[in-house]
N, C-alpha and C positions, 0 to 999 in steps of 0.2 A: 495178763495175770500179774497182778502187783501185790509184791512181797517185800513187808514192812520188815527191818528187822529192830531190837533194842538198839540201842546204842548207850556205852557208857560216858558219863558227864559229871562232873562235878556240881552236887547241890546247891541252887542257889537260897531255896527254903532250908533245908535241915542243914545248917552249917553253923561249928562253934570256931573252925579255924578254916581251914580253906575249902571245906565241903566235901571234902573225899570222903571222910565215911558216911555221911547223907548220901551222896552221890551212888556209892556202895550198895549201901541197903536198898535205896528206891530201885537200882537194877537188879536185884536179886531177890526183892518184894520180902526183906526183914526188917523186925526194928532197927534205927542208928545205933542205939544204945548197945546194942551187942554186937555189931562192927569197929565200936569205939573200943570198948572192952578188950574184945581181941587183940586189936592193934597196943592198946596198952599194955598188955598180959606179953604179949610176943617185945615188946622193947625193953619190959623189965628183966624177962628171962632169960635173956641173951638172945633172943631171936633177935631177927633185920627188921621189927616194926615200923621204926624208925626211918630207918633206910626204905625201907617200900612207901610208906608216906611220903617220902620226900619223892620219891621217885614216880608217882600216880599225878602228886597234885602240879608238878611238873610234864608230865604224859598227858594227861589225860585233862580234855579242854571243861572249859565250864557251861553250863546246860544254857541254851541260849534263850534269850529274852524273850517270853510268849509276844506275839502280837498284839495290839491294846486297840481297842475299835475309838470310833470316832471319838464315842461319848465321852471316854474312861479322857481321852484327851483335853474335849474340850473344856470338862470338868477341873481338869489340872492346871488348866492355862487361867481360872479362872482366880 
């Protein structure tokens, strides 16, 4: 019996700075744009948005490179 679980990762698609709120949303199946918000809305306020950015995209590793098949290869060597 094999049991997959998420894992969280920093986007390497939806990313404006390090991918952390990409990374976010696709683990939690929300827009970016309302994980971006947040995080903006909590830095302005006095909240630790800030401080927790800094601290994820240091944490928390980045979504690792899909496999590329032959083709995609040989096409780029070309």
């Amino acid at each position: 019996m094999s049991t997959e679980y998420k894992r969280l990762y920093r986007s390497r698609k939806e990313r404006m700075f390090a991918g952390v709120c990409g990374g976010l949303a696709e683990y939690f199946g929300i827009d970016p744009t309302l994980v971006r918000l947040f995080f903006v809305f909590a830095a302005l306020f006095g909240g630790p948005g800030l401080l927790a950015y800094l601290i994820i995209m240091i944490v928390v590793p980045e979504e690792p490179m899909e496999q590329s098949s032959p083709m995609v290869e040989a096409e780029s060597a070309e």
